[in-house]
N, C-alpha and C positions, 0 to 999 in steps of 0.2 A: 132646525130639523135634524133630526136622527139620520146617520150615512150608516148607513149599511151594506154587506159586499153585493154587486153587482150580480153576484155569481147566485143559483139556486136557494131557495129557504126551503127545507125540512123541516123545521119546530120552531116557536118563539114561544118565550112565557114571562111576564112580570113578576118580580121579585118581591115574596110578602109586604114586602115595605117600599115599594112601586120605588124603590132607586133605580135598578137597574132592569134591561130586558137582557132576556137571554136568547140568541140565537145562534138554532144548531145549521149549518150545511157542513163543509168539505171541516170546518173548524167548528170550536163554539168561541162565542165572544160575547162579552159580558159588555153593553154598550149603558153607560151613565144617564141617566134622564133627566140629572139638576145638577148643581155644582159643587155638593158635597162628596161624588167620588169620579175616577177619572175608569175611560173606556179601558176595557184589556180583554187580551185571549186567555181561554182558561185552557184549552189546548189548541194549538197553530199547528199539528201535523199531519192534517189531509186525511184522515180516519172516515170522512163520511158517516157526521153522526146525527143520529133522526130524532127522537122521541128524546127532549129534555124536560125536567120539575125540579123545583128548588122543593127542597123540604120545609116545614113548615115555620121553622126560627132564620130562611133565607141563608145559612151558611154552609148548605152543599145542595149538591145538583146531579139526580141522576140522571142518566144517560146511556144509550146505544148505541153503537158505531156497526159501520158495515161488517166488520169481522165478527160479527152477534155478541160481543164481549159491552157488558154490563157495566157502571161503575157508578160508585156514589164518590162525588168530588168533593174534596173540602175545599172551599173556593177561596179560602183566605193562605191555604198551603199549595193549591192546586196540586197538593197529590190527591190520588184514589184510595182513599182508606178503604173500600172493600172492588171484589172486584168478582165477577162471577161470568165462565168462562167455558162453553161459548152457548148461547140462546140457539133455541132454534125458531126465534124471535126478530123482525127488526120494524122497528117504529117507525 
């Protein structure tokens, strides 16, 4: 079984390639579904972020956070290669 945080869900989405799911609350965390990759956060600093999608080859994730700040993550760098700043938007 999948653990997931206790705390709020805002967004969940499977990954093109149903490895991973991704859910958004206070973090996002990228949680493994077989045993070819392992769980990780793609950001752990309490941002409060809503509305996430992987794009369509599964190697970034966009995303909202409570400050209406935008980003498309590259998940294998987990930086924000674009970032658009600030919505008057939140997922």
């Amino acid at each position: 079984m999948v653990d997931i945080e206790s705390e709020e869900l805002n967004d969940l989405q499977f990954s093109p390639d149903e490895r991973f799911l991704a859910v958004s609350n206070s973090n996002i965390r990228l949680v493994a579904l077989d045993h070819r990759g392992n769980s990780f956060f793609l950001r752990a600093d309490g941002r409060k972020y809503g509305t996430i999608r992987f794009d369509n080859t599964g190697t970034k994730l966009l995303t909202i956070n409570a400050q209406s700040e935008i980003e498309l993550i590259d998940i294998k760098s987990r930086v924000a290669v674009k970032r658009i700043c600030c919505s008057s938007l939140y997922g």
